[in-house]
LONU-39074 format. One record per residue: residue in one letter; x, y, z of N, C-alpha, C in turn. Coordinates in steps of 0.02 Angstrom, whole numbers, padded with zeros to 5 digits, always signed. Layout:
N
AXYZXYZXYZ
...
***
This chain:
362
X-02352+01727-01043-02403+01707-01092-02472+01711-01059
X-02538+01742-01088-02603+01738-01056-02629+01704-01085
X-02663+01660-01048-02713+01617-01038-02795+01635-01076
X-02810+01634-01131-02884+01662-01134-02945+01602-01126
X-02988+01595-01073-03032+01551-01089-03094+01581-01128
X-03106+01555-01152-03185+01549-01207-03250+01494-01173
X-03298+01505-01196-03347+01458-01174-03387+01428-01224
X-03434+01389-01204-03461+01336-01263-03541+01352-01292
X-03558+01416-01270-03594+01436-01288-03642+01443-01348
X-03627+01478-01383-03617+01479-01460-03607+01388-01510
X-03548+01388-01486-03526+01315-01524-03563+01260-01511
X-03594+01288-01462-03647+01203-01452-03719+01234-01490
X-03725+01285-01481-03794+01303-01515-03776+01305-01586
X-03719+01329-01637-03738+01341-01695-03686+01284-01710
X-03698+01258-01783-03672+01203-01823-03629+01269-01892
X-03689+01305-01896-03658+01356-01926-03686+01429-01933
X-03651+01477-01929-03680+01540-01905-03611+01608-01886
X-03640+01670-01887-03570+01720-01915-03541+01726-01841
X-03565+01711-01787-03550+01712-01728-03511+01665-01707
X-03519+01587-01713-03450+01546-01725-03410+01556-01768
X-03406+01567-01832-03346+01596-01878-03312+01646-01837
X-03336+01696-01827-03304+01745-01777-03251+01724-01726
X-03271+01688-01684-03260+01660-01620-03187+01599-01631
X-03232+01565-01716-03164+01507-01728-03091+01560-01764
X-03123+01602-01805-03063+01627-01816-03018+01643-01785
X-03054+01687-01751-03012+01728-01683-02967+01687-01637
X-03010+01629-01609-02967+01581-01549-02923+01549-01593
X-02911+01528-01668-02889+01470-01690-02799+01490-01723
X-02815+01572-01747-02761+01609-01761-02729+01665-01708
X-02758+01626-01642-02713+01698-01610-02629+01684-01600
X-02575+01722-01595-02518+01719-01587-02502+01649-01541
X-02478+01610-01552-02455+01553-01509-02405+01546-01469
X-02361+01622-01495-02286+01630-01438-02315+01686-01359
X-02390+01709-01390-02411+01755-01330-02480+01747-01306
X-02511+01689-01328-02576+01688-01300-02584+01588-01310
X-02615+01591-01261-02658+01508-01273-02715+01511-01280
X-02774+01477-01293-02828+01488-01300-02874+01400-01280
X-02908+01415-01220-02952+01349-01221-03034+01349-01205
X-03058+01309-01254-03126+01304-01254-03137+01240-01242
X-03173+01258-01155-03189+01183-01128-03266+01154-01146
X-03267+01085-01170-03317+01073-01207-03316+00992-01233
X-03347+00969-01219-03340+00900-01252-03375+00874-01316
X-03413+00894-01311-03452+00885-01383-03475+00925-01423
X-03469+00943-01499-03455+00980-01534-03474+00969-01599
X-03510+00979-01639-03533+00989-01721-03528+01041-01773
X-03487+01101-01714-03475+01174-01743-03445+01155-01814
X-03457+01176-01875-03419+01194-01933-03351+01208-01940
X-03355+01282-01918-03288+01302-01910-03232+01258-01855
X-03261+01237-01796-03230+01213-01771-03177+01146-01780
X-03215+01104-01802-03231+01031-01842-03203+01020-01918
X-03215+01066-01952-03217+01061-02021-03152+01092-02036
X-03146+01174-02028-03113+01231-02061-03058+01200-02020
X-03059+01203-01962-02991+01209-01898-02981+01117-01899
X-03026+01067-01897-02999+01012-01912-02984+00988-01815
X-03039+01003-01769-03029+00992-01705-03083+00952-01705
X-03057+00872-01640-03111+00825-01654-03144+00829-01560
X-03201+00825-01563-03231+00828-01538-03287+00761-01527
X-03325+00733-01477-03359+00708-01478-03448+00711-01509
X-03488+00659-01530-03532+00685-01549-03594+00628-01550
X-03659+00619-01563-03689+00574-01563-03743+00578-01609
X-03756+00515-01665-03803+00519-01704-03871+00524-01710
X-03886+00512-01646-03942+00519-01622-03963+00543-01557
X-04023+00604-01572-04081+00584-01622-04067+00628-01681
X-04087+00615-01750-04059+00625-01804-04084+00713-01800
X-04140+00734-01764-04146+00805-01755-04079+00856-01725
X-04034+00927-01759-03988+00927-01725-03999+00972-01655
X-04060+01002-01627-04087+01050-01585-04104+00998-01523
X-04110+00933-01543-04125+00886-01487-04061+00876-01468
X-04008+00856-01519-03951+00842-01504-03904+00898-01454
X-03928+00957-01465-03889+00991-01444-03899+01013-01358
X-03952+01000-01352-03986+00969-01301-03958+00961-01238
X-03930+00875-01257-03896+00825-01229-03809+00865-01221
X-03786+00897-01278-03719+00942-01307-03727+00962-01227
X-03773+01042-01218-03788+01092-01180-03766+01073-01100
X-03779+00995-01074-03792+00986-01019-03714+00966-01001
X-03674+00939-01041-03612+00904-01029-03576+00974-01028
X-03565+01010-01091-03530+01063-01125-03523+01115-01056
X-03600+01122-01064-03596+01190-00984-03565+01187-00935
X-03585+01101-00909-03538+01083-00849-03475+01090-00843
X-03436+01068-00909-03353+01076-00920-03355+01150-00908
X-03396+01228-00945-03389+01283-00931-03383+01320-00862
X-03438+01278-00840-03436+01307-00786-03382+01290-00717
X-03365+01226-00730-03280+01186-00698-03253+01235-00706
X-03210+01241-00771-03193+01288-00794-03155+01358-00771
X-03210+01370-00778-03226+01461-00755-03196+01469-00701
X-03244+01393-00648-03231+01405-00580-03152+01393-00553
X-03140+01344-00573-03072+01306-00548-03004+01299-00591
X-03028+01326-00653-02944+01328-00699-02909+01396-00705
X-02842+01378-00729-02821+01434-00741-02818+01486-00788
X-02809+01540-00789-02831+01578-00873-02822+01641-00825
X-02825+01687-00885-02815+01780-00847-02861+01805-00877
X-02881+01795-00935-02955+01822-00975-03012+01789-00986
X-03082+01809-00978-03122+01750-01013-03166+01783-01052
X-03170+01762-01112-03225+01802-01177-03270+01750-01198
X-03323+01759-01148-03388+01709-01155-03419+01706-01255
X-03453+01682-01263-03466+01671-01342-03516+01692-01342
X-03583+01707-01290-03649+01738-01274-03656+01772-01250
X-03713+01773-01226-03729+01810-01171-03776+01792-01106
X-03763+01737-01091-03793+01697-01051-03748+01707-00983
X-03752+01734-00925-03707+01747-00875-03699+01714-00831
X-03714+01640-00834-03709+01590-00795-03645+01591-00739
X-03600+01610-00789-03522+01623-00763-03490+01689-00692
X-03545+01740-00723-03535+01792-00685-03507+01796-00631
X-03515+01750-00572-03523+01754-00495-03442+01720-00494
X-03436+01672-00536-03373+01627-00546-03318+01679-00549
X-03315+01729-00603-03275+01773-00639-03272+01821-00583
X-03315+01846-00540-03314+01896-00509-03256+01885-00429
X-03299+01827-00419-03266+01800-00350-03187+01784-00351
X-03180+01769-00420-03102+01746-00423-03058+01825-00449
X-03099+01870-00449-03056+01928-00463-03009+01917-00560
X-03071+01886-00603-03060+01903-00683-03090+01941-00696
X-03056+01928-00756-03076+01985-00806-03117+01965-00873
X-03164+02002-00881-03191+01947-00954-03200+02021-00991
X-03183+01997-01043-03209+02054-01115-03269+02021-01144
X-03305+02048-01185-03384+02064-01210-03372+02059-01290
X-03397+02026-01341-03402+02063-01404-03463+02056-01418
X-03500+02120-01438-03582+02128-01448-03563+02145-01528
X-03625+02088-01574-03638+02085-01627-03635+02135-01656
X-03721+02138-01633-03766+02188-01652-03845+02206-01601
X-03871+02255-01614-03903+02286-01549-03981+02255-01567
X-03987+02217-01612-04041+02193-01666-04108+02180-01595
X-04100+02133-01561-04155+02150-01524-04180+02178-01498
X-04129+02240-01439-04142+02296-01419-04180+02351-01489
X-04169+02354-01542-04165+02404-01578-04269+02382-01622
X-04263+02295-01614-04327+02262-01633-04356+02207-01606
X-04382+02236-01527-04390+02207-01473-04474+02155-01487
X-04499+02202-01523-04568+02153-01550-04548+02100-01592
X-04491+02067-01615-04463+02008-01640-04453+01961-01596
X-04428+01974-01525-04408+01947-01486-04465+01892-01439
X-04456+01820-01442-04482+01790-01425-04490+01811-01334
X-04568+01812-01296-04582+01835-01242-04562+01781-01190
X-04520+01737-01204-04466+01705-01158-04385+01683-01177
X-04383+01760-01204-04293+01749-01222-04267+01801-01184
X-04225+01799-01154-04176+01833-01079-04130+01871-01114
X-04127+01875-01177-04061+01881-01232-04052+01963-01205
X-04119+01981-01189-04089+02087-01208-04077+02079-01127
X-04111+02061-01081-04088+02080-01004-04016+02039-00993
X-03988+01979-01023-03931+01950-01013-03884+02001-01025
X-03892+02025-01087-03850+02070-01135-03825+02117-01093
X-03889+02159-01050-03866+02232-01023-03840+02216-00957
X-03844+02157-00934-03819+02145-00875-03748+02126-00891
X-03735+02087-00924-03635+02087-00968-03617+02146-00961
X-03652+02179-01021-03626+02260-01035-03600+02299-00974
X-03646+02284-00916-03637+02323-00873-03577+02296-00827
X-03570+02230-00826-03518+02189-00796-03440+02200-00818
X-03450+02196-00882-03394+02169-00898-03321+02240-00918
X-03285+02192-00911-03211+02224-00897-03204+02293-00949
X-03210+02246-01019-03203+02294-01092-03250+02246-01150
X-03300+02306-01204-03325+02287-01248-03296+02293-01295
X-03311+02219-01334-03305+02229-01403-03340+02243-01458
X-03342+02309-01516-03409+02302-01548-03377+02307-01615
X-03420+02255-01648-03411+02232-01731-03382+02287-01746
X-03431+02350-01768-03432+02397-01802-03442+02464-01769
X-03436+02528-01769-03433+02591-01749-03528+02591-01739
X-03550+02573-01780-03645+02585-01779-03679+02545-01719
X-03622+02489-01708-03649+02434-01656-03619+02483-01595
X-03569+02500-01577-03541+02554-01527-03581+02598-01521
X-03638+02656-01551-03659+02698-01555-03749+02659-01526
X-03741+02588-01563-03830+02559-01514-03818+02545-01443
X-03747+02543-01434-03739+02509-01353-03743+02590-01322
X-03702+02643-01336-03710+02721-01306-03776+02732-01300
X-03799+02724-01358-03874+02769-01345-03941+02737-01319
X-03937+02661-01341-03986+02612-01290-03963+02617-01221
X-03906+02595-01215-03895+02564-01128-03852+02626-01090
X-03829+02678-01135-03781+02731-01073-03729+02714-01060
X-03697+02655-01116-03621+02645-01075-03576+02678-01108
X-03521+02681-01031-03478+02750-01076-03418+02707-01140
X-03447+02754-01168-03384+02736-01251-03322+02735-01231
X-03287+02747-01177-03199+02742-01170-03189+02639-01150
X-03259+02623-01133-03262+02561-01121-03282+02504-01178
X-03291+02546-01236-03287+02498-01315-03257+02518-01377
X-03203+02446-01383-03176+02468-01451-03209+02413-01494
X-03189+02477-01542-03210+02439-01615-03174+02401-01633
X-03190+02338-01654-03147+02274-01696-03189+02272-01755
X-03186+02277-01817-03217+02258-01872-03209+02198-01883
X-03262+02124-01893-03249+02085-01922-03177+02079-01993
X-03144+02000-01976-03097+01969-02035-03136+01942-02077
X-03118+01941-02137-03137+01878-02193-03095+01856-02195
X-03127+01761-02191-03078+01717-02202-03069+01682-02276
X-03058+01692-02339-03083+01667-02391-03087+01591-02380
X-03116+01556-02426-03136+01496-02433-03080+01451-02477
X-03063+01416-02481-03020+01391-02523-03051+01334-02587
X-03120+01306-02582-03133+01275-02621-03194+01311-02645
X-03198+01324-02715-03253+01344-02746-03293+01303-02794
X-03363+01286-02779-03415+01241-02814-03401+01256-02881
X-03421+01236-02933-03446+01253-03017-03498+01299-03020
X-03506+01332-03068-03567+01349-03073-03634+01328-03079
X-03662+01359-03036-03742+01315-03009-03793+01344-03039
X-03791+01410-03068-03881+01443-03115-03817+01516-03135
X-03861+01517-03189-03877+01567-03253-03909+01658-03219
X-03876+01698-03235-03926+01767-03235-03969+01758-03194
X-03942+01775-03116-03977+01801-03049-03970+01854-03004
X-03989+01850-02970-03984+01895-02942-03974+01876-02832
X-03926+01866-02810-03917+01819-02756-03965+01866-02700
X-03963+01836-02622-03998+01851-02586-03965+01783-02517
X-03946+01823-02486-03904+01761-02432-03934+01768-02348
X-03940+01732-02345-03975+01746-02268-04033+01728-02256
X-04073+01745-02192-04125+01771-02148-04165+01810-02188
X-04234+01794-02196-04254+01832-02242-04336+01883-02193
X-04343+01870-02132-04387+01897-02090-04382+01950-02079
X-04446+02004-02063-04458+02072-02033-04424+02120-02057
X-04356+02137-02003-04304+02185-02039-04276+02177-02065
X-04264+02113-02099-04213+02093-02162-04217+02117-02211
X-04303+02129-02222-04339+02193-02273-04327+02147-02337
X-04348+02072-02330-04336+02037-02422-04390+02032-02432
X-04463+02047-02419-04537+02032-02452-04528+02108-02485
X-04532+02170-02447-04533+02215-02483-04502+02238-02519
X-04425+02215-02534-04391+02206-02575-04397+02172-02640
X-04429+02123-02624-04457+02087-02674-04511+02111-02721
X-04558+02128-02674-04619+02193-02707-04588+02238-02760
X-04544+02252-02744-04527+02319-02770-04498+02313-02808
X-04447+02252-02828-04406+02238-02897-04462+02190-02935
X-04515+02162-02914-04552+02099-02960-04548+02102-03025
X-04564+02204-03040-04571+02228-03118-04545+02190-03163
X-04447+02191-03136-04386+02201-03167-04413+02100-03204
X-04438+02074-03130-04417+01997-03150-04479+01994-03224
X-04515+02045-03229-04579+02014-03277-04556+02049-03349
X-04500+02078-03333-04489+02120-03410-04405+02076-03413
X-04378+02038-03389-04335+02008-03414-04344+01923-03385
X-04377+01881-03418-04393+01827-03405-04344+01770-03387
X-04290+01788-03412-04229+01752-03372-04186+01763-03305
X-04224+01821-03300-04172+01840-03237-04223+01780-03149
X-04166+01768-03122-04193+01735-03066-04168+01774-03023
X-04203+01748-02940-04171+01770-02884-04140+01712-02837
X-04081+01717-02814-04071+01642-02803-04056+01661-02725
X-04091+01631-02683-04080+01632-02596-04058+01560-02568
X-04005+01606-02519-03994+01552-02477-04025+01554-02414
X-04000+01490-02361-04036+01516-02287-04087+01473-02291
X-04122+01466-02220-04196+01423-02244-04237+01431-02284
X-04280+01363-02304-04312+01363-02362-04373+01388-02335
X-04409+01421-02418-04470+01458-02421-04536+01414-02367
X-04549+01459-02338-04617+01454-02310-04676+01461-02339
X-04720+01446-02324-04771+01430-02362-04796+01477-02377
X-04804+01541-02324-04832+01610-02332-04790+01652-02387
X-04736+01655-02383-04662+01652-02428-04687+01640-02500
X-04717+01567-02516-04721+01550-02561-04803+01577-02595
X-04825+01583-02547-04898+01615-02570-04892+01686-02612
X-04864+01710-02576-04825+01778-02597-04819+01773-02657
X-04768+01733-02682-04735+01735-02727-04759+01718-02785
X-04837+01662-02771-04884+01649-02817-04922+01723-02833
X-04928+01751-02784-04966+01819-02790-04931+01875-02833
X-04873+01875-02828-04827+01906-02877-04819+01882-02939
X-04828+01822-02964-04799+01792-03007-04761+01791-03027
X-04719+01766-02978-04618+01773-02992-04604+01685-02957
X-04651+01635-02962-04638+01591-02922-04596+01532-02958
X-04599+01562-03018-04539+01530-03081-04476+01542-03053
X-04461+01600-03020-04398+01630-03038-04375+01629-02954
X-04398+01612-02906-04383+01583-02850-04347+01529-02845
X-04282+01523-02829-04258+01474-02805-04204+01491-02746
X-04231+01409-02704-04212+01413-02624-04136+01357-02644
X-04072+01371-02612-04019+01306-02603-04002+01323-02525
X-03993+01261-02519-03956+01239-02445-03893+01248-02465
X-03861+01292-02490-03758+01300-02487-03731+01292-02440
X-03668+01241-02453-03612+01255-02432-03552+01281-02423
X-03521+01306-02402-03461+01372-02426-03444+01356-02493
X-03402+01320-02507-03414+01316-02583-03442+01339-02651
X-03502+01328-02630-03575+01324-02665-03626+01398-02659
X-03585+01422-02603-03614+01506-02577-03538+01542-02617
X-03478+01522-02619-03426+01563-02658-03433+01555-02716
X-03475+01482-02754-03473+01505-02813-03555+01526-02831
X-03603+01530-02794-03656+01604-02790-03633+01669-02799
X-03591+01683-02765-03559+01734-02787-03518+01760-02836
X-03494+01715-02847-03436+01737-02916-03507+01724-02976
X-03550+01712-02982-03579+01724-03044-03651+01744-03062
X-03648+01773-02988-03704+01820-02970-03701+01900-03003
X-03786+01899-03074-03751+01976-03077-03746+02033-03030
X-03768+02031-02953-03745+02062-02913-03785+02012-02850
X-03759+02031-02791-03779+02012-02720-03826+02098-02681
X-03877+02068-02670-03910+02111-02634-03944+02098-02554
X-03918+02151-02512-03924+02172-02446-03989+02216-02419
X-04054+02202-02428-04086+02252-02431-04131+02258-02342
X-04096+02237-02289-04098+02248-02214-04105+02334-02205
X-04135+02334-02157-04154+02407-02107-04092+02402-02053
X-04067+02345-02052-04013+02341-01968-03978+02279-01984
X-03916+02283-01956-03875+02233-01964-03824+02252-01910
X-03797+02212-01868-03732+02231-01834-03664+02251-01883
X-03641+02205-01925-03592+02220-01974-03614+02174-02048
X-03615+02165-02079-03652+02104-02126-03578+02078-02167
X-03562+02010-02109-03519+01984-02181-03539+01959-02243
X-03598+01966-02248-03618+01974-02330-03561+01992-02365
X-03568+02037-02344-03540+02096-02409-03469+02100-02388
X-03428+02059-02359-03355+02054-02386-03341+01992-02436
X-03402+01905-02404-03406+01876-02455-03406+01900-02520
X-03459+01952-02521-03456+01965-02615-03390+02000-02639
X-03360+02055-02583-03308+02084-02614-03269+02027-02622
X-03253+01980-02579-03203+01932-02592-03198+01890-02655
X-03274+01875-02666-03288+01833-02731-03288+01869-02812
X-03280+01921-02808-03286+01980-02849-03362+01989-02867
X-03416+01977-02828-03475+02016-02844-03488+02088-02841
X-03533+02108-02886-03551+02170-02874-03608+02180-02800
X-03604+02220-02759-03652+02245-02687-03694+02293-02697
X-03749+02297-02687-03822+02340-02709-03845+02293-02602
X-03841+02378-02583-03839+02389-02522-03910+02443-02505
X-03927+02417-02432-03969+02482-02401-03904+02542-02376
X-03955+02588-02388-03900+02649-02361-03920+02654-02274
X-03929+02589-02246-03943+02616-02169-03897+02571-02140
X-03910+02581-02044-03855+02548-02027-03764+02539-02023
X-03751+02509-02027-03684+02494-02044-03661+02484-02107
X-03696+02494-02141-03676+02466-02221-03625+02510-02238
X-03639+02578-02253-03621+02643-02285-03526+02617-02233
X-03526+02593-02179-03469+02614-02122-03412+02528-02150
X-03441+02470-02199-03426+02427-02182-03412+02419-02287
X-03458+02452-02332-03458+02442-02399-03420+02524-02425
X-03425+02546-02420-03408+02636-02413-03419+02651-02485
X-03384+02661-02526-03385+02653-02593-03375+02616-02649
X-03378+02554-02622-03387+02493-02638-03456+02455-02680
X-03489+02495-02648-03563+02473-02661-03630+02520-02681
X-03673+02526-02729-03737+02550-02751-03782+02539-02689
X-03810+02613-02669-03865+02606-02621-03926+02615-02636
X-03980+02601-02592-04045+02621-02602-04080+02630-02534
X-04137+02656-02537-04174+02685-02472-04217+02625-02472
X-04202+02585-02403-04242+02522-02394-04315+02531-02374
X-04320+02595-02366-04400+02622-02356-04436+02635-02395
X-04409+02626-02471-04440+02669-02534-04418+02612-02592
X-04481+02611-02598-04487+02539-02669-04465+02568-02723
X-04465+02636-02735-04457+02639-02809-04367+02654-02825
X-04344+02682-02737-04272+02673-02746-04245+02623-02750
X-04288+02556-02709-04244+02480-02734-04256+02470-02799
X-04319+02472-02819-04323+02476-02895-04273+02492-02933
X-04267+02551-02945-04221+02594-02987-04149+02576-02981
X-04128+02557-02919-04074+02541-02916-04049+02477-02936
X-04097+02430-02916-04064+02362-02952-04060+02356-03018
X-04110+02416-03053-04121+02412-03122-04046+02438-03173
X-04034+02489-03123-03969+02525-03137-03905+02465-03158
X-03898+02434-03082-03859+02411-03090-03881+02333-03124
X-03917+02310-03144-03916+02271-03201-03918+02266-03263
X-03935+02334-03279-03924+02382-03349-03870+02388-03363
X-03823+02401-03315-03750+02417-03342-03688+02371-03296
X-03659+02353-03373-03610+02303-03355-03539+02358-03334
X-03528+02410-03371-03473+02442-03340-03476+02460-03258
X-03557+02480-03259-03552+02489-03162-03547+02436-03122
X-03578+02357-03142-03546+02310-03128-03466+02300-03104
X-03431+02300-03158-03351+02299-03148-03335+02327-03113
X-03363+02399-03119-03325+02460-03089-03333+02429-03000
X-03376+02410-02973-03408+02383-02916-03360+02325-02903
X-03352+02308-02939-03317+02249-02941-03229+02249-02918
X-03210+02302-02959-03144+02320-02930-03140+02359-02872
X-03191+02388-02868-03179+02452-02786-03199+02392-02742
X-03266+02346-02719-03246+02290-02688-03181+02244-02674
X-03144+02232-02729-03083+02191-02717-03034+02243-02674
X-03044+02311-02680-02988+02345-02626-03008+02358-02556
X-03099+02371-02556-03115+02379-02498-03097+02330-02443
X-03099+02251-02460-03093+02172-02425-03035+02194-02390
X-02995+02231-02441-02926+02221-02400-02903+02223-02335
X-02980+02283-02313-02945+02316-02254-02981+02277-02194
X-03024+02234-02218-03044+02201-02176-03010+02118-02156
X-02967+02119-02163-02928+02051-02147-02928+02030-02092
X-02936+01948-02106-02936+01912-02030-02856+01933-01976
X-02824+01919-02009-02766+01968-01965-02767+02010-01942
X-02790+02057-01951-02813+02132-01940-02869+02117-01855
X-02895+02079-01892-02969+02072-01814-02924+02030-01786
X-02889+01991-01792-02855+01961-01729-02809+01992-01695
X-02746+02037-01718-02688+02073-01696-02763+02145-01665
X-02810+02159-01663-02835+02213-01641-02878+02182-01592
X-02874+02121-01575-02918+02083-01513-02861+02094-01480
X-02808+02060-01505-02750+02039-01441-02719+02095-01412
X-02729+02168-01447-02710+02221-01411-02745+02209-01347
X-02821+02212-01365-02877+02213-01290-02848+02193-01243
X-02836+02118-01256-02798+02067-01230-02735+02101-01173
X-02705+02119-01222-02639+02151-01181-02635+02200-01142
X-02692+02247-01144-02706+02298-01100-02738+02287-01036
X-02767+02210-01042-02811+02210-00983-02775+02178-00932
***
């Protein structure tokens, strides 16, 4: 049986985020007659961890901020990691970051650690990148370390070749699982139009917004409903400037409350320049929404024919396209059923039995 250790990386920083989902699925369903899995860590607020998987962990109410809290998490958590690393037993270790604290640990003891890279998002939009975040030099120094990569998607494989030079016999592709949700909210709003996520720079939702405003002024009921943090002020200036500031609305969702966004959304829209893989868009296939996608990136490799595209560079193609598909309810459906077959192939089973190959080879 092998031993995989994990680290606390990730789980102490996010409460919730596609990078712990990832991480909980994966460790929580791997085979139990051929693998163990431990993540050393004492204190813990992760979602998935806590909630979905139902693992208790320690935690403290204060200070009611959770970035302070996590803080205090960071200093205990690391220490157990880095014990860990140094002095337990295990045959694999698949860090959750990219922070290489571990490196010298892993090296000296003659392990092995595997890599899974998102997405190439900062390398690819390095003027985003705060001028004291280590994230792209941590990254290429893993890459270059480590045993075997893992990459989301074939597009994320192709930013690691052509940014950093590493050779491709050293990354496989794992496509993200969807895990469906089991409890779904009521319905929360009327004739919208959803929007889930991060809404900064390359996410491309101001000019997106520009470019459909028309649609919102010639059908007065239609809304846009976002999740993700709430509007900023500049955000909201905007939106006075458009005069669409009626038809703005921000929710804090919870899975629930984001599955039933989706089921009665007249479509979910993706309108990003870059994405590593976007589980967006298996949520919607899962929920039976219709997908109105950029044609860049990974989309085309992850929605295939599943989904209505548009050129995220060209307003009058987002235009036209959302118009399309809110004009017509048969292309709706039709979207609707080629989504419910595409999900299929992306199953959480699927990303776990294609990790544990890695696993077994190394």
């Amino acid at each position: 049986m092998k031993k995989i250790l994990y680290d606390e990386q990730m789980f102490t920083f996010q409460r919730f985020g596609g990078v712990t989902r990832y991480f909980a699925d994966l460790i929580y369903n791997l085979p139990a007659e051929e693998f163990v899995a431990d993540i050393p860590m004492i204190f813990c607020e992760n979602h998935y961890v806590t909630e979905t998987y139902g693992n208790e962990y320690k935690r403290f109410s204060f200070p009611a901020n959770y970035r302070l809290r996590r803080r205090i998490y960071s200093l205990f958590n690391r220490s157990a990691s880095k014990n860990a690393v140094k002095h337990s037993d295990y045959d694999i270790f698949h860090p959750t970051y990219y922070n290489p604290y571990f490196l010298k640990s892993v090296k000296e003891r003659g392990k092995q650690f595997v890599l899974t890279i998102h997405d190439m998002t900062f390398e690819r939009y390095p003027q985003n990148v705060l001028f004291y975040d280590n994230t792209i030099r941590n990254k290429k120094r893993l890459i270059t370390e480590a045993d075997h990569i893992i990459a989301v998607s074939e597009n994320t494989k192709r930013d690691i070749v052509e940014i950093l030079g590493t050779d491709p016999s050293k990354i496989s592709v794992v496509h993200h699982g969807y895990r469906p949700v089991t409890t779904v909210a009521p319905k929360l709003f009327d004739h919208y139009v959803l929007y889930v996520g991060e809404r900064k720079g390359y996410k491309n939702f101001l000019p997106w917004l520009s470019a459909i405003s028309p649609l919102l002024h010639l059908d007065r009921n239609l809304k846009i409903v976002c999740t993700g943090a709430p509007f900023t002020g500049s955000e909201l200036k905007q939106f006075a400037g458009w005069g669409v500031s009626d038809r703005m609305i921000h929710i804090s969702a919870n899975d629930a409350q984001i599955a039933s966004l989706y089921r009665h959304a007249l479509c979910f829209v993706f309108p990003s320049h870059y994405e590593g893989f976007g589980i967006p868009i298996l949520e919607a296939f899962h929920n039976n929404c219709p997908v109105c996608l950029s044609n860049a990136s990974c989309f085309p490799e992850v929605a295939g024919n599943a989904a209505i595209y548009f050129n995220p560079g060209d307003a009058h193609s987002m235009h036209d396209t959302l118009k399309e598909i809110l004009a017509s309810k048969p292309l709706r459906k039709e979207l609707q059923q080629k989504g419910a077959q595409r999900c299929k192939e992306f199953s959480l089973e699927r990303m776990v039995e294609e990790t544990c190959n890695i696993y077994r080879k190394m």
